[in-house]
C-alpha positions as CSV (number, residue, x, y, z in Angstrom):
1,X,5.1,1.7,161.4
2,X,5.8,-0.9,158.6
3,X,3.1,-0.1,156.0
4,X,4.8,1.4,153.0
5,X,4.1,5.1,153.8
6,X,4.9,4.6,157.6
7,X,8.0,2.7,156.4
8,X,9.0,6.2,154.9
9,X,9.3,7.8,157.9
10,X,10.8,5.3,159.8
11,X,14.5,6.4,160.6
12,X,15.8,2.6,161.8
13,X,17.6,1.2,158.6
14,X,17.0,-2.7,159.8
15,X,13.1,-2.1,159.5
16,X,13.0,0.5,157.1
17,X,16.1,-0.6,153.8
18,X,14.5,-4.2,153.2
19,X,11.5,-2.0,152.2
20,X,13.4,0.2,149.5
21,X,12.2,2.0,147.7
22,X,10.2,4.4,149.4
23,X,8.8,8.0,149.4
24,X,11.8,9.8,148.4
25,X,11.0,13.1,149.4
26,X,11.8,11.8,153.6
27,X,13.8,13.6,155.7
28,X,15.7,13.2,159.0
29,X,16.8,15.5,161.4
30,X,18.8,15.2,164.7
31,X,16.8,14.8,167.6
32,X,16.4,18.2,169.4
33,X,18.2,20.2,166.9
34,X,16.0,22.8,165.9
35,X,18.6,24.7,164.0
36,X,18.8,21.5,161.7
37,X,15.3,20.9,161.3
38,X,15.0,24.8,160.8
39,X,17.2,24.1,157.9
40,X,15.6,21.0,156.4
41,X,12.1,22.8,156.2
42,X,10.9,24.7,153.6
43,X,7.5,26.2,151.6
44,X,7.3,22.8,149.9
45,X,7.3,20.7,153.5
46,X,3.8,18.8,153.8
47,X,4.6,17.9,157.7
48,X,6.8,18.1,160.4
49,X,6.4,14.4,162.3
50,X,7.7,13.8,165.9
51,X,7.9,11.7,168.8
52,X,7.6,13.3,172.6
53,X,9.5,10.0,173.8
54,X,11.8,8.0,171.3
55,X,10.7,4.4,172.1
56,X,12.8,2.5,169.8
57,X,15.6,4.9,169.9
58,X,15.9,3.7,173.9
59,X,13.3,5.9,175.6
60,X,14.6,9.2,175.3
61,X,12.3,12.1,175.9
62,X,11.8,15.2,173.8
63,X,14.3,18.3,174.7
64,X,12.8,21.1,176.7
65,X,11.4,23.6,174.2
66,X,11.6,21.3,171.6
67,X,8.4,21.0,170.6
68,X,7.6,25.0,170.6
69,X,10.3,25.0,168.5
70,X,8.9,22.6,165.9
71,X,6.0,24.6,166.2
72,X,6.8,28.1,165.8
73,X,8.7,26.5,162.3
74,X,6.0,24.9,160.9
75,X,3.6,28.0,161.6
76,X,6.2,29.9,159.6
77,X,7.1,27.8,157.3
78,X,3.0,26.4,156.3
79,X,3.7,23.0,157.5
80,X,1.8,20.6,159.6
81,X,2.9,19.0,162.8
82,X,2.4,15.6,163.3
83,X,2.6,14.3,166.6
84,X,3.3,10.3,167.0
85,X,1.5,9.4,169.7
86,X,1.9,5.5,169.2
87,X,3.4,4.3,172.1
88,X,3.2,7.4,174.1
89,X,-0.6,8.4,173.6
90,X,-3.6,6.7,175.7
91,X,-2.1,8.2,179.2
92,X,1.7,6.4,179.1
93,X,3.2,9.8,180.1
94,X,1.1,10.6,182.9
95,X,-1.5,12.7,180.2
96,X,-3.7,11.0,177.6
97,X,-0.9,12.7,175.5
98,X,2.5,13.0,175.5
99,X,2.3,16.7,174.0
100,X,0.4,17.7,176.7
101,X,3.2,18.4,178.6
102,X,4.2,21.2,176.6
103,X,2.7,24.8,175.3
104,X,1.8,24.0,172.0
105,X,-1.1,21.8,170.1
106,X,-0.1,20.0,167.0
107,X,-2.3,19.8,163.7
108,X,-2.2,16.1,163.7
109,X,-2.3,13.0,166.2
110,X,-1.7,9.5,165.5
111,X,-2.7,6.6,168.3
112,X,-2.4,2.8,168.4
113,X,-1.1,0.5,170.9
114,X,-3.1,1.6,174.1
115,X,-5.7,2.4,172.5
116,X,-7.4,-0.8,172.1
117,X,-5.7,-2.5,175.2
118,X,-4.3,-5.7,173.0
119,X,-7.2,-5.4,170.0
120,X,-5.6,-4.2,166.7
121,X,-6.6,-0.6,166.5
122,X,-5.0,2.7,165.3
123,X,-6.6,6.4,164.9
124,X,-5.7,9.7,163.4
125,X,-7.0,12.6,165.2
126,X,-6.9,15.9,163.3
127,X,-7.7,19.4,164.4
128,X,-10.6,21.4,162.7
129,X,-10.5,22.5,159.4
130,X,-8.3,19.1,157.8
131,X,-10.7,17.1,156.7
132,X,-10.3,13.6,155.3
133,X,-13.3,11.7,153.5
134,X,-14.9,8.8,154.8
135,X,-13.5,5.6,152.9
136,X,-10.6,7.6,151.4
137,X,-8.3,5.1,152.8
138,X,-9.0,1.9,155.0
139,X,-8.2,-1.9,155.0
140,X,-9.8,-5.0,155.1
141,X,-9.8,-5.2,158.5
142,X,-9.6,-1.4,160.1
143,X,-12.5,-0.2,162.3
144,X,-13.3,-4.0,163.0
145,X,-16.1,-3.3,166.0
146,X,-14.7,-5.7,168.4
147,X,-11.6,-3.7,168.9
148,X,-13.6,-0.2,168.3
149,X,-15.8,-1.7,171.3
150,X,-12.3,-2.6,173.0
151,X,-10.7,1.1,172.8
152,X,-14.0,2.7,174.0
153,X,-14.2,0.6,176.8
154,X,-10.2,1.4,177.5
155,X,-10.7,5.2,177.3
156,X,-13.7,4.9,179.5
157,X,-11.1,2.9,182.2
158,X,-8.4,5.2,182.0
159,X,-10.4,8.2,183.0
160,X,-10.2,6.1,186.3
161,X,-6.5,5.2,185.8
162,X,-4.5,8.1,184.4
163,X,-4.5,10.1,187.4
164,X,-2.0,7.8,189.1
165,X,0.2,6.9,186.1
166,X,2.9,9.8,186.8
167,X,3.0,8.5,190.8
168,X,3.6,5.2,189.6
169,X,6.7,6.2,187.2
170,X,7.9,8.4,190.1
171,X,8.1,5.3,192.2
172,X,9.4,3.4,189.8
173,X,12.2,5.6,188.7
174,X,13.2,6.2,192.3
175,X,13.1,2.0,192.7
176,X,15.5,2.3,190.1
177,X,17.4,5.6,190.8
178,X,20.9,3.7,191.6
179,X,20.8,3.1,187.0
180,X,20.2,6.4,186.0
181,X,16.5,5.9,184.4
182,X,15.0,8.5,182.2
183,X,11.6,8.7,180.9
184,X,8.1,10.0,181.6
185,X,5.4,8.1,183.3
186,X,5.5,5.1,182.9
187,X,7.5,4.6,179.7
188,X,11.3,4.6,181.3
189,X,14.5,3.6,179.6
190,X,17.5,2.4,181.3
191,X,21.1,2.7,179.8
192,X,23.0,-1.2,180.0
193,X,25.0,-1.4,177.0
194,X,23.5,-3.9,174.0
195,X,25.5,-7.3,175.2
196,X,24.3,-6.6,179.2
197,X,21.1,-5.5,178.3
198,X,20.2,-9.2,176.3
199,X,21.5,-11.0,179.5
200,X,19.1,-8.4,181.9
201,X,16.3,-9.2,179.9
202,X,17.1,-12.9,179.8
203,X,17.3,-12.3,183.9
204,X,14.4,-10.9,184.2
205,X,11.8,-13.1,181.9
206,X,12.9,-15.8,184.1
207,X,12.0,-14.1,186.8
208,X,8.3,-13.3,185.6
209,X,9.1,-9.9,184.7
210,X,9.1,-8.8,180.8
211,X,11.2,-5.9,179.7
212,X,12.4,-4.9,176.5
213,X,15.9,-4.1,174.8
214,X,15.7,-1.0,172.5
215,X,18.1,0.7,171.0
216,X,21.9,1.5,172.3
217,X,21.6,-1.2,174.7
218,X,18.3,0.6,176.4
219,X,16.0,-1.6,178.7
220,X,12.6,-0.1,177.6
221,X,10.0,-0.6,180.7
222,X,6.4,-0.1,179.8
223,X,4.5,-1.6,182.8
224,X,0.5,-1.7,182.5
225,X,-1.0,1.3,183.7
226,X,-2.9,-0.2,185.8
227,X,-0.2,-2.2,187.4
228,X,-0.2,-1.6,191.2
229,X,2.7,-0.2,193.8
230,X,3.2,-3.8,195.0
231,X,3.4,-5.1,191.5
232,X,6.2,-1.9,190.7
233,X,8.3,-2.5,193.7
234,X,8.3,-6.4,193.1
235,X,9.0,-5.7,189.5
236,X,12.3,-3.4,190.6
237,X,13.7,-5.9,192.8
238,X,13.9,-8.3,190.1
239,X,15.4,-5.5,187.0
240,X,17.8,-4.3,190.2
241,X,18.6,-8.1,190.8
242,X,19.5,-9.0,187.1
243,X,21.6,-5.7,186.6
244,X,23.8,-6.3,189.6
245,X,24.1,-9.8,188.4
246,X,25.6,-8.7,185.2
247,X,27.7,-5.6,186.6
């Protein structure tokens, strides 16, 4: 999300102020506070946009009733919802999408990452009756057709893979019980605290396994889908290893 109109929407201040200025007319709301977000939206509110997991924020999954909530305001209130599917989409959760495991269908989708398995690709799926012109808005190098050939190919493979991507975050997380995980599928974050969690993940890349430090001192694990139980439980014993070390 660092393009200028992404950038807008972009709550972290260390990616988003070296930008400024931007679309003024953003706004943020709590996470889960549908009273707030009730507040903030009005007639004049083009969309409502909204992660199922936060990623950055340390993987921390949407509220129950959360997004039924967002829903049932925009419907009132004439404004679209706008799912960000970006690191959740493509099956991470267990679903191809993240919303999925609700009630409620949003107006708009936006994908990259899994999509195109490693080739740059993004897409924006919208539901009937929004239509956007061909050519309205591209760049130089979107819709290349190597990496349209590489997320066809990777949606045709995951029809093969997703059904076992919730059992493999279920035996991860219970690998990993003894840290209090959270997550969905196989995006889990683990709370360490921000100076521990630079040492795990030093730990660990030694070790041959690659995690991530989000925010609050989260270790963000998003394993391959197609990464097998061996591979999990051998992965575990290493992120278990370096957070004892550092206890």
């Amino acid at each position: 999300g660092r393009t200028m109109g992404s950038l807008a929407v972009t709550y972290k201040p260390a990616i988003r102020e070296p930008f400024e200025p931007l679309e003024p007319k953003c706004t943020f709301v709590e996470y889960g506070n549908l009273e707030a977000l009730e507040k903030a939206v009005d007639g004049d509110t083009a969309a409502v946009i909204v992660e199922g997991v936060q990623g950055e924020a340390g993987v921390v999954p949407a509220p129950k009733g959360f997004y039924e909530g967002i829903r049932k305001i925009c419907d009132e209130k004439g404004a679209l919802m706008i799912c960000d599917e970006v690191q959740t989409g493509i099956g991470r959760t267990g679903k191809w999408f993240c919303f999925q495991h609700t009630g409620i269908t949003p107006d708009i989708i936006t994908i990259a990452k899994g999509i195109g398995s490693g080739f740059p690709m993004g897409a924006l799926v919208a539901r009937e009756g929004l239509t956007f012109n061909a050519g309205e808005h591209g760049s130089t190098f979107a819709g290349g057709p190597l990496a349209c050939a590489a997320a066809l190919a990777t949606l045709d493979v995951l029809k093969g893979v997703l059904p076992d991507v919730s059992k493999k975050g279920e035996i991860l997380m219970k690998e990993l019980a003894e840290f209090s995980p959270r997550g969905i599928g196989l995006i889990i974050g683990i709370p360490a605290g921000e100076e521990r969690a630079k040492k795990i993940y030093d730990i660990c890349l030694k070790n041959g396994v690659i995690v991530n430090c989000a925010s609050h001192g989260a270790i963000r694990l998003v394993p391959p889908l197609t990464i097998s139980e061996e591979e999990i439980k051998t992965a575990a014993a290493v992120i278990k290893d370096a957070f004892k070390q550092t206890a």
